[in-house]
C-alpha positions in Angstrom: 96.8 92.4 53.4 97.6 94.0 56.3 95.4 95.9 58.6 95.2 99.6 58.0 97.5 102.0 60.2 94.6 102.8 62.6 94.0 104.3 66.0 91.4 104.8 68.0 91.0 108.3 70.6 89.8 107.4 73.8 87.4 110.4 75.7 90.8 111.8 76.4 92.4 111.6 73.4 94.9 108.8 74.1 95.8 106.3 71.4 94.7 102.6 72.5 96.9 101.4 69.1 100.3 101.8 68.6 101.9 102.0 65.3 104.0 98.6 63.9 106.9 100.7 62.9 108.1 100.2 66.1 111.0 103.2 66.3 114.9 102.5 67.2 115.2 106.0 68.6 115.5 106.9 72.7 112.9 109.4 72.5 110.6 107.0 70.3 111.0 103.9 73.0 110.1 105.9 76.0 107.0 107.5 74.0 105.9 104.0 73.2 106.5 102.8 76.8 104.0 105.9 78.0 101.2 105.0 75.1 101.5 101.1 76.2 100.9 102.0 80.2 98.3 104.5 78.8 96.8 101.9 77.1 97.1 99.2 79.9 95.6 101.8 82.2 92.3 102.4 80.3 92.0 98.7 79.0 89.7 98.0 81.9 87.4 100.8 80.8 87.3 100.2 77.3 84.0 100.2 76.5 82.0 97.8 74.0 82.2 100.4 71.4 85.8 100.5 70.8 85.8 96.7 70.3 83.1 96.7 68.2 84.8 99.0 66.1 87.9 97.2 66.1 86.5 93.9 65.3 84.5 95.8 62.1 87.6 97.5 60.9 89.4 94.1 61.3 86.6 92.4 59.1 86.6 95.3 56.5 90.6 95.2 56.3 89.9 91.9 54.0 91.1 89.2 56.3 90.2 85.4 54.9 88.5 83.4 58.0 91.1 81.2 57.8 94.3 81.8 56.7 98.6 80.9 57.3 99.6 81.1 60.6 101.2 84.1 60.6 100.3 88.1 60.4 96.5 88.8 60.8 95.2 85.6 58.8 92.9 83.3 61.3 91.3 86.0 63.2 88.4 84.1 63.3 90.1 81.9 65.6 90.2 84.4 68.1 87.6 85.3 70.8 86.8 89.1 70.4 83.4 88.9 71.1 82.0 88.5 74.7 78.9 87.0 76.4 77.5 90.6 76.1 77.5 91.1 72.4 74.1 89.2 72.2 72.3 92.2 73.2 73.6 93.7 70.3 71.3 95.8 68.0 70.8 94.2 64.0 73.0 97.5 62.8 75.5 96.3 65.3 75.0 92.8 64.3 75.1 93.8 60.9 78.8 95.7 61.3 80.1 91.6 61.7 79.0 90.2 58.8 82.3 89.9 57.0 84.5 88.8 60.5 83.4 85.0 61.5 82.1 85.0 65.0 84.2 83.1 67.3 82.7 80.3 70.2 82.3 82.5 73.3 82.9 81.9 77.0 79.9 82.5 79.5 79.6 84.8 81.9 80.7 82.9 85.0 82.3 79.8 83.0 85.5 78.6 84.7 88.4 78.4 83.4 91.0 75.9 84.0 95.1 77.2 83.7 97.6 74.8 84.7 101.7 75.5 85.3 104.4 73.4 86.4 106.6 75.7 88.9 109.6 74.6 90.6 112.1 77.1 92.9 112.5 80.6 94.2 112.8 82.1 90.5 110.1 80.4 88.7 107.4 81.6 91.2 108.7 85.3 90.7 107.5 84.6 87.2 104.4 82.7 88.0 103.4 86.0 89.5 103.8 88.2 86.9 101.9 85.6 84.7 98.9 85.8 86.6 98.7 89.5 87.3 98.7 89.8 83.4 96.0 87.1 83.5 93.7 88.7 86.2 94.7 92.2 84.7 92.4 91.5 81.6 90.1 88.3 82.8 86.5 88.4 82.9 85.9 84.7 84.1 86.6 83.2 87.5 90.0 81.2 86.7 91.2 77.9 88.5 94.8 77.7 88.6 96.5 74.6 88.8 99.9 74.2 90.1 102.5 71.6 89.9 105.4 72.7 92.6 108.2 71.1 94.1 108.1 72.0 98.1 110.0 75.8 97.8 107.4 76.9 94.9 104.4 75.2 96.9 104.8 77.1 100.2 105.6 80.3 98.2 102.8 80.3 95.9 100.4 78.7 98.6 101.2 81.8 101.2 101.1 84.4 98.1 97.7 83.3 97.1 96.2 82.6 100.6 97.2 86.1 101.4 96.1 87.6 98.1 92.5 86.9 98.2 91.6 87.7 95.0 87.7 87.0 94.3 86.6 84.5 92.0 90.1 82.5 91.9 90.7 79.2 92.9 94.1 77.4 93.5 95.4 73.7 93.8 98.9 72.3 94.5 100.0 69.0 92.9 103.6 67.4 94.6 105.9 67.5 91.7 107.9 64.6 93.6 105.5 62.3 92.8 105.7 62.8 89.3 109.2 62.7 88.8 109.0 59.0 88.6 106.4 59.2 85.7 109.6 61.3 83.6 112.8 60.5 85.3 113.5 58.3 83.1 113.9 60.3 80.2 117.7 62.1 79.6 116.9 65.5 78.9 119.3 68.3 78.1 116.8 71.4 78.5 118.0 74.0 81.3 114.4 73.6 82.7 115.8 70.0 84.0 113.4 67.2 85.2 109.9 69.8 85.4 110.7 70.6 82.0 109.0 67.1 81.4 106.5 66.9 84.0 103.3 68.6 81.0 103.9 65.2 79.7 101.9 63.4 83.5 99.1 66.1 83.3 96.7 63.6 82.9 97.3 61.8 85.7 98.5 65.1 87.8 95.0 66.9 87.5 91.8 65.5 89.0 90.0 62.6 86.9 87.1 65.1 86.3 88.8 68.0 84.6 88.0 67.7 81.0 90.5 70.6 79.7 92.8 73.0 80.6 95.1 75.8 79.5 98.8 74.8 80.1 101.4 77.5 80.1 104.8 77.9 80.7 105.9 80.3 83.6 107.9 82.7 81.4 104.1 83.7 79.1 102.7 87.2 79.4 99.2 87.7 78.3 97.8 91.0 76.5 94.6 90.0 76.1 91.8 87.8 77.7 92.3 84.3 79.1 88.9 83.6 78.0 89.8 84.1 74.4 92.0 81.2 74.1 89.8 79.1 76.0 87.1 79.7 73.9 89.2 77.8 71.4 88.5 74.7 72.7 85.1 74.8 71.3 86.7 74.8 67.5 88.2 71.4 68.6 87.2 68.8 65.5 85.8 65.6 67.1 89.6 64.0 66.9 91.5 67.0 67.9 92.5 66.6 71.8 95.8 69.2 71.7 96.0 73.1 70.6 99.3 74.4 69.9 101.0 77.4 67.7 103.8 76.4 65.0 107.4 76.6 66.5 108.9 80.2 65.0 112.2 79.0 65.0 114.1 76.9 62.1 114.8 74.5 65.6 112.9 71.2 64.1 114.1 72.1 60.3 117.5 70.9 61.4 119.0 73.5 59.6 120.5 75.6 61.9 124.2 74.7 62.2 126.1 71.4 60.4 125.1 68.0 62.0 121.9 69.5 63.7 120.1 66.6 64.0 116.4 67.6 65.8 113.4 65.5 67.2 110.9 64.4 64.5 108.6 67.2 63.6 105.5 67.9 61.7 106.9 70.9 59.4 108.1 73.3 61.6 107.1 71.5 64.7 105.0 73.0 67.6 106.0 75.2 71.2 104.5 73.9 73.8 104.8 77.0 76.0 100.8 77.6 75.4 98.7 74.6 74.8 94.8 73.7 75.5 94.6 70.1 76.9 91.6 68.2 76.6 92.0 66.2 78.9 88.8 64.0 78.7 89.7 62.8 75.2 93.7 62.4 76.1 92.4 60.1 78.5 90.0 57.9 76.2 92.9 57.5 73.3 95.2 56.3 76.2 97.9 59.7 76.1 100.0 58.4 78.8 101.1 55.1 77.3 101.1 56.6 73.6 103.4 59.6 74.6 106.1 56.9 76.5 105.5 54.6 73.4 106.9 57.6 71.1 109.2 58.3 73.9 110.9 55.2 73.9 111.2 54.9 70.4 112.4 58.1 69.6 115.7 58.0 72.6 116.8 54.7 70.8 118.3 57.0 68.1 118.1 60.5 69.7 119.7 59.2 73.0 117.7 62.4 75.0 115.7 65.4 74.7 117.1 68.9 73.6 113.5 70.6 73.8 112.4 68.8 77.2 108.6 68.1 76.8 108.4 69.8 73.3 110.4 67.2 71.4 108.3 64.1 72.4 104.5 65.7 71.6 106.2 66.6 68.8 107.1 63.1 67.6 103.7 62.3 69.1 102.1 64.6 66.6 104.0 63.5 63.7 102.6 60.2 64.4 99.3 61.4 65.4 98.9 64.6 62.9 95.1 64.9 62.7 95.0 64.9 67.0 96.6 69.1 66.7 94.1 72.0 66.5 96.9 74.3 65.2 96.5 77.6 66.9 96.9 81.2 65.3 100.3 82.1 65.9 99.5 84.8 67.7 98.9 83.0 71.1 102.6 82.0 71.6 104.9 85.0 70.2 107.8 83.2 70.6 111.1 85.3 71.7 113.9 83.3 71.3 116.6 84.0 68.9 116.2 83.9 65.5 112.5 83.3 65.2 109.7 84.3 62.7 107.6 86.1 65.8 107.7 89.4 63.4 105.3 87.6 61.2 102.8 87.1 63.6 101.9 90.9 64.2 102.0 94.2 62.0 100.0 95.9 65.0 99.1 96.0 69.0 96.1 94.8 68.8 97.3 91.4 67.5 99.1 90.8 70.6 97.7 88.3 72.7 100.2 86.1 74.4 104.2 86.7 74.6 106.5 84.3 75.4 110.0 84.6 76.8 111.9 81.1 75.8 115.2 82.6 75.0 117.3 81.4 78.0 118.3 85.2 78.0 114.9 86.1 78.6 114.5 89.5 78.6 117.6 90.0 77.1 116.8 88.2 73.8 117.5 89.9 70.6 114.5 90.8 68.4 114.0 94.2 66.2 110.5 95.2 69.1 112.1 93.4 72.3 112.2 97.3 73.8 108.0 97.4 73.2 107.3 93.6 74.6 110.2 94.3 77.3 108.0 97.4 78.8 104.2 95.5 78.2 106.5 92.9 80.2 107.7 95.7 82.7 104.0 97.4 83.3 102.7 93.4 84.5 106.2 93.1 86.7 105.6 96.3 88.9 102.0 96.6 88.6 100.1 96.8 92.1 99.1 93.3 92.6 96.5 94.8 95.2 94.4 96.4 92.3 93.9 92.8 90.8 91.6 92.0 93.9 88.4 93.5 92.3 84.9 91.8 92.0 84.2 90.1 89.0 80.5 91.6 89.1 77.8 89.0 88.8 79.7 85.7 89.6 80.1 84.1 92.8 83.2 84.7 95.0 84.5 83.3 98.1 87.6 85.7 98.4 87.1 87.4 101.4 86.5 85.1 104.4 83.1 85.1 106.9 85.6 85.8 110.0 87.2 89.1 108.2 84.2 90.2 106.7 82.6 90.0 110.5 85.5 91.7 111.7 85.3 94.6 109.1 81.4 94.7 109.5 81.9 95.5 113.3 84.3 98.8 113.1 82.5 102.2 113.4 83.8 104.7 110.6 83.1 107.1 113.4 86.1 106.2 115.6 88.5 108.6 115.7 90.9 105.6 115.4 89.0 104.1 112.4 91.7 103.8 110.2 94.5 102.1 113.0 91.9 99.3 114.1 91.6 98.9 109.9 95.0 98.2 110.0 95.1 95.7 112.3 93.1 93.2 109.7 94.6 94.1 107.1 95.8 90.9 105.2 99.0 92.0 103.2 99.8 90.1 100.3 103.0 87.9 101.1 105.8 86.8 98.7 107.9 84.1 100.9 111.5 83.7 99.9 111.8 86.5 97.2 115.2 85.2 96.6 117.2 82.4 96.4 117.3 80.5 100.0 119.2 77.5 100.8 119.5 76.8 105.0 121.7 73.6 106.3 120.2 72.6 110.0 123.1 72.9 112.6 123.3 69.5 114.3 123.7 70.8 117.5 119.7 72.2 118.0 121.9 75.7 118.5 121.6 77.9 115.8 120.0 81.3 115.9 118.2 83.4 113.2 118.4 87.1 112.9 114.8 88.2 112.1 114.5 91.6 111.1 112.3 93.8 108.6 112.7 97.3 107.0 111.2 99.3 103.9 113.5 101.0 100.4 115.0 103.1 102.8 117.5 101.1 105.0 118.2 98.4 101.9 121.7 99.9 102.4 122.2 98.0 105.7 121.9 94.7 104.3 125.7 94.7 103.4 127.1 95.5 106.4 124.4 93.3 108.6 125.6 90.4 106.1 129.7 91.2 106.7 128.7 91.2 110.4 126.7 88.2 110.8 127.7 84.9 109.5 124.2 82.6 110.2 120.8 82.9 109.0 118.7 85.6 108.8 115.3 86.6 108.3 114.1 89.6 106.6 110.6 90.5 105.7 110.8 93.8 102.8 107.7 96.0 103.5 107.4 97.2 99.7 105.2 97.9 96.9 105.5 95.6 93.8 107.9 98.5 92.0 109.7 98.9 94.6 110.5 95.1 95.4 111.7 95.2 91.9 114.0 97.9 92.5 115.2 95.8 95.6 115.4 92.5 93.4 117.6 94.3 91.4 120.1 95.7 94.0 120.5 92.4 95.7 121.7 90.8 92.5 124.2 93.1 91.7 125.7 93.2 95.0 128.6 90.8 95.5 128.0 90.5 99.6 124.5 89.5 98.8 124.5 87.3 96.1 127.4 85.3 98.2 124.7 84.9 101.2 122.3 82.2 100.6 121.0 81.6 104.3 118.8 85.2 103.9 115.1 84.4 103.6 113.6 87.6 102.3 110.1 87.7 102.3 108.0 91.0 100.8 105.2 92.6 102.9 103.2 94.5 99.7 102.5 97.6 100.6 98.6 98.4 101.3 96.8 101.2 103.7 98.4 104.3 105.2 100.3 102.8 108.1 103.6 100.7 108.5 102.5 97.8 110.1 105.7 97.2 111.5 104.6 94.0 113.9 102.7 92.0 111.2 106.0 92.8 108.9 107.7 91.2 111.9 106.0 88.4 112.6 106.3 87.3 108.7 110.1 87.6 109.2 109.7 85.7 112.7 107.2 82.9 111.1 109.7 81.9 108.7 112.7 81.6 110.5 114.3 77.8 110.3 116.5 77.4 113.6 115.5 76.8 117.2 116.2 80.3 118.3 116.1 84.0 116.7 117.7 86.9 117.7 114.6 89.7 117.2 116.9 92.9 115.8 116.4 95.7 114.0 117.8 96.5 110.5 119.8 99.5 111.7 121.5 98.2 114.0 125.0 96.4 113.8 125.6 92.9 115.9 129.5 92.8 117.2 131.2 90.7 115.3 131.4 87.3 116.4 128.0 87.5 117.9 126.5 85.0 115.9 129.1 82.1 118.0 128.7 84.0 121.3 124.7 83.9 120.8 125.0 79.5 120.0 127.4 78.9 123.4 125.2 81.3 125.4 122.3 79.3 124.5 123.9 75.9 125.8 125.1 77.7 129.1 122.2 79.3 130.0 120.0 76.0 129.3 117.4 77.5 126.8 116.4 74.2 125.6 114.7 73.5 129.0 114.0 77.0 130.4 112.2 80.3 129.8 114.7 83.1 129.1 115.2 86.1 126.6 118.7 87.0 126.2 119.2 90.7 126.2 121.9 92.0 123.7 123.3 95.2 125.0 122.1 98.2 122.4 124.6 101.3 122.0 124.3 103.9 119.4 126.8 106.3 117.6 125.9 109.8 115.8 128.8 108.9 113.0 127.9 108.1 109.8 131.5 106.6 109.4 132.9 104.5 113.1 135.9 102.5 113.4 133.4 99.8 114.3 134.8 98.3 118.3 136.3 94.9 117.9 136.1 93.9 121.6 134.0 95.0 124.4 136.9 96.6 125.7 137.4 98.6 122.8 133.9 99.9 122.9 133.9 100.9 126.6 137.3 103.4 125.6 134.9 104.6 122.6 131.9 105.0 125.3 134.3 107.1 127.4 135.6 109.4 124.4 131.9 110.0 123.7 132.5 108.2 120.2 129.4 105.7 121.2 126.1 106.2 123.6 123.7 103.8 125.4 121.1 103.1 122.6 118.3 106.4 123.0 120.4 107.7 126.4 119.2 111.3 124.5 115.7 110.7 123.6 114.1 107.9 125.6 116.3 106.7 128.8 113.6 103.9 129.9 113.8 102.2 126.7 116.9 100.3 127.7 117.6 102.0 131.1 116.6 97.9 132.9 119.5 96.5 131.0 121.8 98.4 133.7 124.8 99.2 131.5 126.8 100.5 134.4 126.5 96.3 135.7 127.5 95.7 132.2 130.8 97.4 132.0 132.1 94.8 134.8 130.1 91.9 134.1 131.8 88.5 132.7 128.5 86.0 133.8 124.8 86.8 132.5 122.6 88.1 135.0 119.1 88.8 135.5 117.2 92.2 135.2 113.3 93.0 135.8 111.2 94.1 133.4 109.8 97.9 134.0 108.0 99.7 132.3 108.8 100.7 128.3 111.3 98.4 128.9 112.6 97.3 124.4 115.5 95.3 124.2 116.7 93.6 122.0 116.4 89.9 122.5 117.0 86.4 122.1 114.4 83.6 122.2 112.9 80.5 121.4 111.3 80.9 117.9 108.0 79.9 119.4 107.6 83.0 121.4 104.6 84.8 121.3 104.0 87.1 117.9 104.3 91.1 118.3 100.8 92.6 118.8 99.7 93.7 115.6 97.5 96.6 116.6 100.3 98.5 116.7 101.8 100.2 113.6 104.5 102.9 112.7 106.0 104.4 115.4 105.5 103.7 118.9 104.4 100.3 121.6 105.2 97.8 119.0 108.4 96.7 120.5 107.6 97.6 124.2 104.2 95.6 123.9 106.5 92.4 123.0 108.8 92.4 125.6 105.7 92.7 128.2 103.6 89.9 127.0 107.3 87.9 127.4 107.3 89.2 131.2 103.8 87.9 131.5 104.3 84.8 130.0 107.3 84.5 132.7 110.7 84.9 130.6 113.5 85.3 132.7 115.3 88.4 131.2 118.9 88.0 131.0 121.6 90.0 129.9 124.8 88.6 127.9 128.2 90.3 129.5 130.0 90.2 126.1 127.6 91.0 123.8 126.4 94.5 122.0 125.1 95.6 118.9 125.5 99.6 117.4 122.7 101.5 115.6 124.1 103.3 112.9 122.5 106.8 112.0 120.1 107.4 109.6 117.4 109.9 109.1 114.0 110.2 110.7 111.2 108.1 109.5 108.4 109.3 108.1 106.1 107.5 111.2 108.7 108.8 114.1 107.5 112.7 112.1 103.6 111.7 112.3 103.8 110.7 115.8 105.3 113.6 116.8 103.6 116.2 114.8 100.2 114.3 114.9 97.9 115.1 118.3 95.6 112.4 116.7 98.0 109.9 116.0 98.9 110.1 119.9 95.7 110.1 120.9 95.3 106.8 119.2 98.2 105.3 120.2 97.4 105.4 123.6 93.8 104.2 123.3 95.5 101.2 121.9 98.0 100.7 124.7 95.1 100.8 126.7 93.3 98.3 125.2 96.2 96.4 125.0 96.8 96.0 128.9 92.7 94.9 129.3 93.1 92.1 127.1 97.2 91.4 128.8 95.0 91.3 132.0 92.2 89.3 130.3 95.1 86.9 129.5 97.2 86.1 131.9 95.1 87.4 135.2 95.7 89.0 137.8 99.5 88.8 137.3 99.0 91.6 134.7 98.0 94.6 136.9 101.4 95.4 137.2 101.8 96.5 134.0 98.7 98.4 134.3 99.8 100.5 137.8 103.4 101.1 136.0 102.1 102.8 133.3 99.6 104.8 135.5 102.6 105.7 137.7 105.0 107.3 134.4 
């Protein structure tokens, strides 16, 4: 029978359970939508109560212990009950009687996840995965990751910068696996790392007895722990825990001349399965799953289902090695599947699984309701995962930051800007798509840029007037990177570009911190020599080949210089952008176009002597002066921007002065300029100049900046010193 139409009320009245009669209507779908993020909210303060009372009305709702795999049947399979519950008092104790208790995890027990992740798109999903797996987890986890090189350095610089406590992370070369499965035709989308679950044995150390394997398109709505508690159900023989496949697939009777992979029944998705890898590796798994292998592509000639096909003609053989799991830990989404069956409420929900190719787009009569549980994971702040898991061990945060943190005084007027400065951001490299061809002429140059939502509407244009490679790091929340996701893939002029890395800053603290955002863009350019712009800005077009040919006159290879590219500004929102430097001298003279800031701030680019400019046809050299900002062009190893300085103000002026010290010959190109195109204020450029504070603080970290300049580089940096004391 099914469970009764329950819900609980939270202290604030909320619903934690929706009802199964999931509604068709507009206004029904976003009501659902604001019950489920309700309900996702408060799941963290749930208190043992609620899931006691659950679990009783569960076990009074006459559920057998063990039952079919679909609908509420095997609840006893599941782990409800937590380390906690055996402080329980005998009435409490006493409310369980007719539910079976499941095994339970310990407190501090790790558990083991392993996922095979290969390109820019799968470790987008591999991060929503794990947020909905540290949203609800209770244990310290262990992730295990088989990557080719693009996921590796992605998913190596996202966790690395995530620090979350009480999470571990390994890396296993998916190239030297390929070897192990290469041989097997295979017809699945997913390709060659649609096989690679098959080498697990012999991919994860020797001394990892089991593991949870999932595929990168799972959501979880419950705990990890749960599932792993399974593994304690395990008959003596059983070495593999898998749900039924909820398709017709391996019935063969879904068109005429289907002819599938052998099959026990239904057959079994592998996109959740518990490994026990000790025991795999005493019946000899690797040689029994290539035996089956071989036998099977004498008639089937390859794989439709990638991995899934061969364990199941592995189980077929080998039925009594399965621990068949509820079917409630692989909700399977794919077309015309039984995944109805497996829940008549929320609460049954523990594991969803997107393996329609369509993905989110799949057709099923609740898709709307697993879509937005989907959704809530997607944008949720990935910065709120990073919480203690109280009473286990955790290496998250290191000695050095911790040291650093210890020694700021919450006094300091400028508590919160040193605060900033170590800050670690979390990082997601390549967001996108990326594919970069070396030049073979050790000439090319990267644009390296960054910007936030509110100049995404540059891209185009930057894109239609720049032909190489660029580098953009996205200061964003998780929502908002999203949003950005989404424009970029319905706009023609970016889709077309696949030599843009961009790389998201998440958003965290109060301040921009416009030169760490920077030097993430900088870091991860890929040619000898970037061209450090600004998003607003437009390069002339063309500039891209002038910047390569200036770069083999000027001799950059074997010399210190930093290009100057002219900066000019217009107060149009529309231009009749110049074509030629001659062209933009008539529009200077009209008044169409300015020097860049001739208005505001004259001594910003005031060195680069435009008046020289306007004749000039060979480079020549300028000296630096004070609050000298150009724009520039450099080897890529050039000092980092100073990261003390965030939002508005120093952070481009401190750059250009550690160059000087550092002895970079300052030159600027004849026949090259770049227009900043108007836009409104930011909100830093408004808090600088309605903030005394803020001020205040900026200049106590220019002048900290020029003692450790002078610290540095000597005696050589008292100039900069004696300039600013003479503005």
């Amino acid at each position: 029978p099914a469970a009764p139409q329950t819900g609980f009320q939270t202290d604030n009245g909320r619903s934690l359970l929706l009802s199964p009669c999931l509604s068709e209507t507009p206004e029904a779908r976003v009501l659902e939508r604001a019950v489920l993020e309700s309900r996702v909210r408060e799941m963290e303060e749930e208190n043992r109560q609620i899931r006691l009372q659950l679990n009783q009305l569960q076990g009074t709702a006459g559920q057998p212990a063990d039952g079919g795999n679909y609908g509420n049947a095997a609840w006893g399979a599941s782990a409800d009950t937590g380390p906690e519950d055996v402080e329980n008092t005998a009435e409490e104790r006493a409310n369980h009687t007719e539910c079976p208790r499941s095994p339970t995890v310990l407190k501090c027990e790790l558990i083991h996840v392993a996922c095979v992740c290969a390109g820019h798109n799968a470790s987008r999903d591999v991060v929503t995965l794990v947020k909905s797996i540290l949203f609800h987890r209770r244990n310290p986890l262990h992730f295990h990751f088989i990557t080719d090189a693009v996921a590796n350095q992605i998913l190596s610089s996202l966790f690395q910068s995530w620090m979350v406590p009480s999470v571990q992370v390994s890396f296993y070369d998916a190239d030297e696996l390929k070897s192990e499965v290469s041989w097997i035709p295979n017809k699945h989308y997913s390709g060659i790392y649609g096989l690679m679950k098959l080498t697990l044995t012999k991919a994860l150390p020797s001394d990892l007895t089991k593991v949870i394997v999932l595929d990168t398109d799972i959501t979880f709505a419950t705990d990890i722990a749960e599932l792993w508690a399974i593994f304690r159900k395990f008959t003596d023989k059983q070495v593999i825990g898998l749900v039924e496949n909820q398709s017709d697939w391996y019935l063969g009777n879904l068109w005429k001349n289907h002819k599938p992979w052998p099959a026990l029944g239904r057959g079994f998705n592998t996109g959740v399965i518990l490994l026990y890898l000790e025991r795999l590796r005493r019946i000899g798994w690797e040689q029994m799953w290539r035996l089956t292998a071989e036998r099977e592509l004498m008639s089937m000639l390859s794989t439709s289902l990638a991995d899934q096909d061969i364990f199941n003609a592995f189980i077929k053989q080998n039925p009594v090695l399965v621990h068949q799991l509820p079917c409630f830990w692989n909700v399977q989404l794919s077309d015309h599947t039984r995944s109805e069956q497996c829940y008549t409420e929320v609460s049954d929900l523990k594991v969803i699984h997107w393996n329609s190719p369509k993905k989110l787009r799949v057709k099923n009569k609740h898709v709307e309701f697993f879509r937005n549980l989907y959704l809530t994971f997607l944008e949720y702040d990935g910065n709120l995962l990073r919480r203690e898991l109280f009473g286990c061990p955790s290496q998250a945060t290191s000695e050095s930051l911790q040291g650093a943190l210890e020694e700021l005084d919450e006094d300091d007027q400028c508590y919160d800007f040193r605060r900033e400065r170590i800050t670690v951001h979390r990082v997601h490299l390549y967001f996108l798509q990326y594919e970069y061809t070396p030049a073979g002429d050790d000439t090319d140059v990267t644009l390296v840029a960054q910007l936030s939502m509110d100049r995404l509407q540059m891209l185009e244009a930057i894109c239609k007037h720049w032909e190489g490679p660029i580098s953009l790091a996205l200061y964003m929340s998780d929502a908002e990177a999203q949003q950005f996701l989404r424009y970029a893939q319905a706009s023609e002029v970016l889709k077309n570009r696949k030599n843009v890395g961009y790389h998201i800053v998440y958003k965290e603290g109060q301040f921009y911190p416009v030169n760490l955002v920077r030097n993430v863009a900088l870091r991860n350019a890929n040619t000898p020599y970037v061209f450090l712009a600004d998003v607003d800005f437009l390069p002339m077009y063309g500039l891209y080949d002038y910047l390569r040919k200036s770069v083999v006159q000027l001799d950059m290879a074997h010399t210190k210089k930093a290009l100057v590219v002219p900066a000019f500004e217009t107060l149009r929102y529309r231009l009749s952008f110049p074509k030629s430097k001659a062209e933009l001298l008539s529009m200077l003279d009209m008044g169409t176009l300015y020097t860049f800031r001739y208005h505001v701030w004259t001594k910003g680019h005031a060195p680069t002597n435009y008046a020289k400019w306007r004749t000039a046809t060979t480079p020549y050299k300028v000296e630096w002066e004070a609050d000298f900002e150009p724009y520039v062009v450099v080897k890529r190893d050039c000092p980092e921007y100073d990261q003390r300085f965030v939002g508005f103000g120093w952070n481009k002026v401190s750059h250009i002065m550690e160059l000087d010290a550092q002895e970079y010959d300052l030159m600027v190109l004849p026949n090259a300029f770049m227009i900043h195109m108007p836009h409104a204020p930011s909100f830093d450029i408004s808090k600088f100049r309605s903030s005394p504070g803020y001020r205040y603080c900026l200049q106590t970290l220019k002048e900290e900046f020029h003692q450790d300049l002078s610290r540095k580089y000597g005696a050589a940096a008292l100039k900069y010193l004696t300039a600013q004391r003479n503005i």
